[in-house]
N, CA, C and O atoms as a MOPAC input file, in Angstrom:
PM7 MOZYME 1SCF
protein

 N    -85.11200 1   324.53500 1    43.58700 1
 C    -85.84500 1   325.75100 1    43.33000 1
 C    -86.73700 1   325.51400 1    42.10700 1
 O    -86.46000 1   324.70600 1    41.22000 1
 N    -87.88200 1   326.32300 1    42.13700 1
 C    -88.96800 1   326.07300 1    40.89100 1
 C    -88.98500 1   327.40300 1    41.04400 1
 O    -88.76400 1   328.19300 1    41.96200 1
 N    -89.53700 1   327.49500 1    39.08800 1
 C    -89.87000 1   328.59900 1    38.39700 1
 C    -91.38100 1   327.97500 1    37.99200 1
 O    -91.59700 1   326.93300 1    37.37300 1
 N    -92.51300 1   329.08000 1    38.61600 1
 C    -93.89100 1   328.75500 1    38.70200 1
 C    -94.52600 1   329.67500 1    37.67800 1
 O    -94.28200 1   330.85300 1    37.93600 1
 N    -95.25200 1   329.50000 1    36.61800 1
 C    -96.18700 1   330.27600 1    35.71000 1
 C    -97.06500 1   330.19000 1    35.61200 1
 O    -97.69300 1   329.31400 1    35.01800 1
 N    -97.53500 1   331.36800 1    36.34800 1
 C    -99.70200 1   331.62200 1    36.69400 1
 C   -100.13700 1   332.42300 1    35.37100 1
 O    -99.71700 1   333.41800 1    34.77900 1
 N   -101.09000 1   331.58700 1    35.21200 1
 C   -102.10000 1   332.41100 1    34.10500 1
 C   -103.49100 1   332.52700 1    34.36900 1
 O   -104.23200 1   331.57500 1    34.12300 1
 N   -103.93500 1   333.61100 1    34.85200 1
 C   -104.61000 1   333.82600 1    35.49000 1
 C   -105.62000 1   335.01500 1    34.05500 1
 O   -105.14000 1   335.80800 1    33.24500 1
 N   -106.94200 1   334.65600 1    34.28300 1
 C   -107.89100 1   334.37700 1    32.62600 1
 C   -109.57400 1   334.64700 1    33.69000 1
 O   -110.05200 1   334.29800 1    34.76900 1
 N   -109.90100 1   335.42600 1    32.57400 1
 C   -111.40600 1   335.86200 1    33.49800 1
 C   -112.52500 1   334.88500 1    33.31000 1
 O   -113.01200 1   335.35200 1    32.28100 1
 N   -113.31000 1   333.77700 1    33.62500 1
 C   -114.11400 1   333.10900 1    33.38000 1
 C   -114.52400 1   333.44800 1    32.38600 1
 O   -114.59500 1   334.66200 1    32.19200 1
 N   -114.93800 1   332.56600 1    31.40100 1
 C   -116.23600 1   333.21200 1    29.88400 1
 C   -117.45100 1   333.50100 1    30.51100 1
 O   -118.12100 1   334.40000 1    30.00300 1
 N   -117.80400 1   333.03600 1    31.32800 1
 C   -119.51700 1   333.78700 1    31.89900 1
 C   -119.50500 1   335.48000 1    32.49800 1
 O   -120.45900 1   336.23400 1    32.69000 1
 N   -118.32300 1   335.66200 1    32.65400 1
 C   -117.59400 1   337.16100 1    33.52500 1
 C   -117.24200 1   338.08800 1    31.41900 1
 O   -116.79900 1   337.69700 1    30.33900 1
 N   -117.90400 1   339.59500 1    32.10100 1
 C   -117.81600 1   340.22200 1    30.58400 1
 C   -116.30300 1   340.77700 1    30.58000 1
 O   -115.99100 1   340.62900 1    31.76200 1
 N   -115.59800 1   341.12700 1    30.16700 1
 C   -114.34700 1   341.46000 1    29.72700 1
 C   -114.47000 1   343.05600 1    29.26800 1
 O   -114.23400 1   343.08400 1    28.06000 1
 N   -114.68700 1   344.10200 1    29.65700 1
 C   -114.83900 1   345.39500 1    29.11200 1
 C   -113.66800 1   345.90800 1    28.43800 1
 O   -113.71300 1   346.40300 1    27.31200 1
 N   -112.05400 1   345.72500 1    29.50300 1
 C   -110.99500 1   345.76800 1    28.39200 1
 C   -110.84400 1   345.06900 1    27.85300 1
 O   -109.62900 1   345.14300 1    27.66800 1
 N   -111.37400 1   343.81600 1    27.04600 1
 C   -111.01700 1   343.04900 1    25.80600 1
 C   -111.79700 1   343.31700 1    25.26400 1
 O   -111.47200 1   343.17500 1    24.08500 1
 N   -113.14700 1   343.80300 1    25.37100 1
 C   -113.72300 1   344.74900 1    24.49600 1
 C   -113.30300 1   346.14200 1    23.61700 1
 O   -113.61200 1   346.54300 1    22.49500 1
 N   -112.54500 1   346.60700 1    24.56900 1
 C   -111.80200 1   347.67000 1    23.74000 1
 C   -110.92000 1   347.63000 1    23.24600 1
 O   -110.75000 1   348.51200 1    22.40400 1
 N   -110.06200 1   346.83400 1    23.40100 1
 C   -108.95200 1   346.27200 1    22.55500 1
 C   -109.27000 1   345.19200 1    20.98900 1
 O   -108.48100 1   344.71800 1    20.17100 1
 N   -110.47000 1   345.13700 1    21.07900 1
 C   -110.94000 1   344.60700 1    20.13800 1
 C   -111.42000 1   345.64200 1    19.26300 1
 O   -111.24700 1   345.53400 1    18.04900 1
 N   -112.13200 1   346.84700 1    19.87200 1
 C   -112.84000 1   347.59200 1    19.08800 1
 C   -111.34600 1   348.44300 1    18.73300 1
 O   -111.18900 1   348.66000 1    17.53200 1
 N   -110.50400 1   348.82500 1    19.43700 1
 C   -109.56900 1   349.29900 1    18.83900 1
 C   -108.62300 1   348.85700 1    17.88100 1
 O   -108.03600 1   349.61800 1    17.11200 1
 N   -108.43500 1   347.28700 1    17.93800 1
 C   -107.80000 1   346.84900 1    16.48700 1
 C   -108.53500 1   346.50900 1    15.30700 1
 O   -107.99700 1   346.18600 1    14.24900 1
 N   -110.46100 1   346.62600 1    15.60300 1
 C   -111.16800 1   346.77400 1    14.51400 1
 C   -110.44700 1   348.45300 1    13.45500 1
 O   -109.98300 1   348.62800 1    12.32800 1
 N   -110.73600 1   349.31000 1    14.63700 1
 C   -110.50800 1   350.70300 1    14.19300 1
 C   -109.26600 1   350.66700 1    13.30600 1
 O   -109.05500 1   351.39700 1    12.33800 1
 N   -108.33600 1   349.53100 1    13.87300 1
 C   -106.86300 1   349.71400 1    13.03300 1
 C   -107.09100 1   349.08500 1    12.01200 1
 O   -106.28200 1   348.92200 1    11.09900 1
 N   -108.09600 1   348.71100 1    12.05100 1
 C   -107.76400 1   347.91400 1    10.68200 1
 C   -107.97900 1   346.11800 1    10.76000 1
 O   -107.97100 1   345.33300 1     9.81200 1
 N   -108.06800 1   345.97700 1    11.45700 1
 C   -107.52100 1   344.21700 1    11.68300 1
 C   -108.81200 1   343.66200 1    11.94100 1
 O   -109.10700 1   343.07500 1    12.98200 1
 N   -109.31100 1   343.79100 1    11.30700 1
 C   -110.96100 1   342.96600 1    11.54100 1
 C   -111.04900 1   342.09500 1    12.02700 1
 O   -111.79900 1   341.95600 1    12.99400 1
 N   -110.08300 1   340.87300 1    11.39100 1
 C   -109.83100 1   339.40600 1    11.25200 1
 C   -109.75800 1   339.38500 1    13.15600 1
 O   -109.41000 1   338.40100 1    13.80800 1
 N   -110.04800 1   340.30400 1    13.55700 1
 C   -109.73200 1   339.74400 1    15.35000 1
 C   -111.46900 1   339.48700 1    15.51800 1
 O   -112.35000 1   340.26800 1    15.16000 1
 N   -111.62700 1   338.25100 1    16.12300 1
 C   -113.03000 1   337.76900 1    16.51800 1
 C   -113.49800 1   338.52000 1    18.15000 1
 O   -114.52900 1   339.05300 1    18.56100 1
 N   -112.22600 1   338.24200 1    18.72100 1
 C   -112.79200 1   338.53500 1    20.22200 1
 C   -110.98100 1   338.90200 1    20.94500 1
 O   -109.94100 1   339.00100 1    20.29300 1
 N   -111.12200 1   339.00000 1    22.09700 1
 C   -109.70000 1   339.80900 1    22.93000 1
 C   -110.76000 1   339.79300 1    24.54400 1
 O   -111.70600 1   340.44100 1    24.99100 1
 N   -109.69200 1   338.36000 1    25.09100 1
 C   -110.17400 1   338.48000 1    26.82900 1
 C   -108.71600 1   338.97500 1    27.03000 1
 O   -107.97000 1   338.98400 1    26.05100 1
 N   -108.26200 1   339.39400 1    28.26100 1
 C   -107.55600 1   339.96200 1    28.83800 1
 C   -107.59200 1   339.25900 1    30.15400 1
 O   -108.54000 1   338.96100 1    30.88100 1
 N   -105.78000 1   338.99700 1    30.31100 1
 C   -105.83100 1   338.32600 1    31.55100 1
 C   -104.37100 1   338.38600 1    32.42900 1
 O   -103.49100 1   338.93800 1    31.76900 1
 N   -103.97700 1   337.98500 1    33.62700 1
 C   -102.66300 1   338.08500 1    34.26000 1
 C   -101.32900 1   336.91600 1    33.91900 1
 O   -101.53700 1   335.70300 1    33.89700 1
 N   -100.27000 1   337.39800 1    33.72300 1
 C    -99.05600 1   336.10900 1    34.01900 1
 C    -98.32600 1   336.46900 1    35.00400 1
 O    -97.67600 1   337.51000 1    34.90300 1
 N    -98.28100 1   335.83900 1    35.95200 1
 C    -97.32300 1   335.90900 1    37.15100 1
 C    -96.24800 1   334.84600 1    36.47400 1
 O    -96.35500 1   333.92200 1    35.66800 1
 N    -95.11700 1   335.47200 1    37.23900 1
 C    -93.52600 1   334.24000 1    37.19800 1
 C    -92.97200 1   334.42900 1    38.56600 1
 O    -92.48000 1   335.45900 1    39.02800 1
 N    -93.19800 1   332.77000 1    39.39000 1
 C    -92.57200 1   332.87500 1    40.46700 1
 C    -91.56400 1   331.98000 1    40.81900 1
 O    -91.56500 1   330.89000 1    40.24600 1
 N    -90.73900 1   332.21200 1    41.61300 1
 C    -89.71000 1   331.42200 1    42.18600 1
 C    -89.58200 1   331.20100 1    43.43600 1
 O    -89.14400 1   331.99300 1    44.27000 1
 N    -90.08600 1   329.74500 1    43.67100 1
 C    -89.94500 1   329.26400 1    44.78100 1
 C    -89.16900 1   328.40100 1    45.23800 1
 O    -88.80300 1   327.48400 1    44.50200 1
 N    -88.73600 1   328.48600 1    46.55200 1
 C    -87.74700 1   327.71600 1    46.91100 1
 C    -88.41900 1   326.13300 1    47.28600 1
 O    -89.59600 1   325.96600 1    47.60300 1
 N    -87.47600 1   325.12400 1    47.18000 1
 C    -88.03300 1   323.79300 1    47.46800 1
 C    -88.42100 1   323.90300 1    49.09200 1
 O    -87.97300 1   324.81400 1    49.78800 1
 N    -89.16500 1   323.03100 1    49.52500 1
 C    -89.94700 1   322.57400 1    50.56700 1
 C    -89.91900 1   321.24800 1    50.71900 1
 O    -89.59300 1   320.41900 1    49.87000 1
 N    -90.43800 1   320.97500 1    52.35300 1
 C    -90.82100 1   319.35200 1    52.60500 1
 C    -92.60200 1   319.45500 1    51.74700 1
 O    -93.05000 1   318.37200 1    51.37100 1
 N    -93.25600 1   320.39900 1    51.56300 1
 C    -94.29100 1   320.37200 1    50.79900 1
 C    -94.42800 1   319.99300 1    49.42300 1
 O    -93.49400 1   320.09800 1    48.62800 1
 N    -95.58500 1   319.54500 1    49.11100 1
 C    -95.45500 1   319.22400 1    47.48200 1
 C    -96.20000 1   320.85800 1    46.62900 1
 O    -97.22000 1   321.52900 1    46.78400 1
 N    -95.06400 1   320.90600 1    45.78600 1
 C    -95.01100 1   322.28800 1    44.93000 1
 C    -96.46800 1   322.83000 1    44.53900 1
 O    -96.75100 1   324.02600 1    44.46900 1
 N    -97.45000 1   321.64600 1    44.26800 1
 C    -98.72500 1   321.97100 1    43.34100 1
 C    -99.77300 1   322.47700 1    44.83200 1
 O   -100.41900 1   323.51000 1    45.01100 1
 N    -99.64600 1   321.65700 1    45.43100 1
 C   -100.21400 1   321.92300 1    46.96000 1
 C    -99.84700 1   323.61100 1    47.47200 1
 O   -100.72100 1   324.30900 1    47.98600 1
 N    -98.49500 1   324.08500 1    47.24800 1
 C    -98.78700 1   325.61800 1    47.69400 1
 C    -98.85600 1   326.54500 1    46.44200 1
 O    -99.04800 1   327.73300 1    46.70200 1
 N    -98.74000 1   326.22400 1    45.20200 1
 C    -98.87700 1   326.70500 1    43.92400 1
 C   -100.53400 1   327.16100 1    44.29600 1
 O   -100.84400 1   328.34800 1    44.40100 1
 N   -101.31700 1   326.27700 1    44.43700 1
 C   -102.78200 1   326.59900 1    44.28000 1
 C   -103.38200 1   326.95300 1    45.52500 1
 O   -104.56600 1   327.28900 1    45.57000 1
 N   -102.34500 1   326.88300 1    46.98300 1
 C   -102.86400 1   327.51000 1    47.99900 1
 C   -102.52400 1   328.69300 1    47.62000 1
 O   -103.53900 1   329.36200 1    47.81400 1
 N   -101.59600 1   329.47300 1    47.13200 1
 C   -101.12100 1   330.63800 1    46.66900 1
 C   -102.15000 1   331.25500 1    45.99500 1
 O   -102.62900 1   332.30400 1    46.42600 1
 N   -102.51500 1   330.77300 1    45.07300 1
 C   -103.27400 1   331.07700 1    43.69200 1
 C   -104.42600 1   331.80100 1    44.46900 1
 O   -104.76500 1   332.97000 1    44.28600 1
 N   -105.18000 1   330.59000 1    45.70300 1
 C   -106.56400 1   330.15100 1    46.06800 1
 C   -106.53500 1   331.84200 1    46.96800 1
 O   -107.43100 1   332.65000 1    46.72300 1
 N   -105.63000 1   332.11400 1    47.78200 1
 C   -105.86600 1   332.81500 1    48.83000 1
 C   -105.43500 1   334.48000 1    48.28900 1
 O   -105.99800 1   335.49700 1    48.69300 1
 N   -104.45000 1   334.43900 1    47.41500 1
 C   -103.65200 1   335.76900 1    46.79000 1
 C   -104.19900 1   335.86300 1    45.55000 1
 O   -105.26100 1   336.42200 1    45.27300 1
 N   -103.38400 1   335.25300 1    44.73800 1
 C   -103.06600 1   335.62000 1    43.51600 1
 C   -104.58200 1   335.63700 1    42.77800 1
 O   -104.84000 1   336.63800 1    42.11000 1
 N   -105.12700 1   335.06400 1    42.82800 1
 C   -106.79200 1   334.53100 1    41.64400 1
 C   -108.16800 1   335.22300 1    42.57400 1
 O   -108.51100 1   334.80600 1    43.68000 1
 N   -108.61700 1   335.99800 1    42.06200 1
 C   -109.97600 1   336.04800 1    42.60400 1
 C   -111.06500 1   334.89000 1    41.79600 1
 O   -111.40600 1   334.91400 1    40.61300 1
 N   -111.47800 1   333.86300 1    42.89800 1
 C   -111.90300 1   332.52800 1    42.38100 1
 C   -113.78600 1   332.72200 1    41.70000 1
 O   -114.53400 1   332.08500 1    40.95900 1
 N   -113.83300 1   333.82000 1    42.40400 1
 C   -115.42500 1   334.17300 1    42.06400 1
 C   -115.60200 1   334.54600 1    40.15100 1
 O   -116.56300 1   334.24300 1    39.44400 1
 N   -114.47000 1   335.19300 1    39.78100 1
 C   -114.41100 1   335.62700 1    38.34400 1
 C   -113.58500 1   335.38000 1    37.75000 1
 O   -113.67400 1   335.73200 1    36.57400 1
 N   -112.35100 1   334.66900 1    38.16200 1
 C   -111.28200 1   334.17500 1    37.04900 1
 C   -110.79000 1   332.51200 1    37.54000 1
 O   -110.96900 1   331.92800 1    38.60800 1
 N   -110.33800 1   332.22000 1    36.69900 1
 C   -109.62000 1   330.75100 1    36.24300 1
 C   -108.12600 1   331.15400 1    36.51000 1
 O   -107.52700 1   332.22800 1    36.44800 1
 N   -107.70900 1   329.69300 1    36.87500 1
 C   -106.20200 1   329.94300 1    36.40000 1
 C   -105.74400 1   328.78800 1    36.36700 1
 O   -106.38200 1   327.86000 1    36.86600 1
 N   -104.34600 1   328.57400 1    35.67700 1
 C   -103.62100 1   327.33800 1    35.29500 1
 C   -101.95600 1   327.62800 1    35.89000 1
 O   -101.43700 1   328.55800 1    36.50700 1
 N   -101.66300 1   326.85600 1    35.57200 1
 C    -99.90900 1   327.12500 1    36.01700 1
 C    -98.98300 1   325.87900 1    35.53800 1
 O    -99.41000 1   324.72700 1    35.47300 1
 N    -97.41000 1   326.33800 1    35.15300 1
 C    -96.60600 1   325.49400 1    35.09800 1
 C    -95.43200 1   325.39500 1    35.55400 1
 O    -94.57900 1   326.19800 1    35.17600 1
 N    -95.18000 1   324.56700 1    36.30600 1
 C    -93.72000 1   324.61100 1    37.22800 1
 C    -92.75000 1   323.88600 1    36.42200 1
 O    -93.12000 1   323.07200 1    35.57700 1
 N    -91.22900 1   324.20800 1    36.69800 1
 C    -90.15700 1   323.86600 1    36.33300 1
 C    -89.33400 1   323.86400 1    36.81300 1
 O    -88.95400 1   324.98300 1    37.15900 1
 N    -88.50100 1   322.74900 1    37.17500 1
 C    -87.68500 1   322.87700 1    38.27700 1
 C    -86.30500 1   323.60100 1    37.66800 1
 O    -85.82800 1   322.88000 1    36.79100 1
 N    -85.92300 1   324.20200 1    37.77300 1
 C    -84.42100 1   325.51200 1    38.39500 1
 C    -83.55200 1   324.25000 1    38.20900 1
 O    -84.09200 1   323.18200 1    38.49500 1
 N    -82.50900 1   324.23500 1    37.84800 1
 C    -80.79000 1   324.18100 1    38.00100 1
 C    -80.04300 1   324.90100 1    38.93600 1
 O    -79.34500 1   325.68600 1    38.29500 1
 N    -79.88400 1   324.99900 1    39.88800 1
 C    -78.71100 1   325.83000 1    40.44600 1
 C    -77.25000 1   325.78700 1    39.66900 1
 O    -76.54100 1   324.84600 1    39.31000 1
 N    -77.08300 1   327.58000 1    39.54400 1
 C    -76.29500 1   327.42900 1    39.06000 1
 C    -75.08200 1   328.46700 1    39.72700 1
 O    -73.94200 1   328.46200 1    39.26300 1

């Protein structure tokens, strides 16, 4: 079994409107020292082993569900599980 971690992140050419406001709102608090705030997804999945190789349906996953490929990026890290 694998434990899969998507991070899923809006391209820099794509504008970010809520990391815009989360920026302007921790200006308001006070916290200047913040330059910028993108905003983005973490999925945590668990998949069961396969005759497939893990990265092969990790990014068919990603490609078809999880990521809209037109405006965001994504990365991931698998780890294989212990049964316990």
């Amino acid at each position: 079994m694998y434990k899969v971690k998507v991070y899923v992140t809006l391209r820099e050419s794509v504008l970010d409107p809520q990391g815009k406001a989360v920026t302007h709102s921790l200006h308001s608090l006070n916290y200047k020292q913040v330059a910028d705030v993108r905003i983005g997804k973490y999925m945590e999945l668990t998949v069961e082993k396969s005759e497939r190789d893990i990265d092969e349906i990790v990014n068919e996953m990603c490609r078809s569900l999880l990521v809209n490929p037109v405006i965001e990026d994504y990365r991931y890290e698998v780890e294989e599980c212990v049964a316990q």
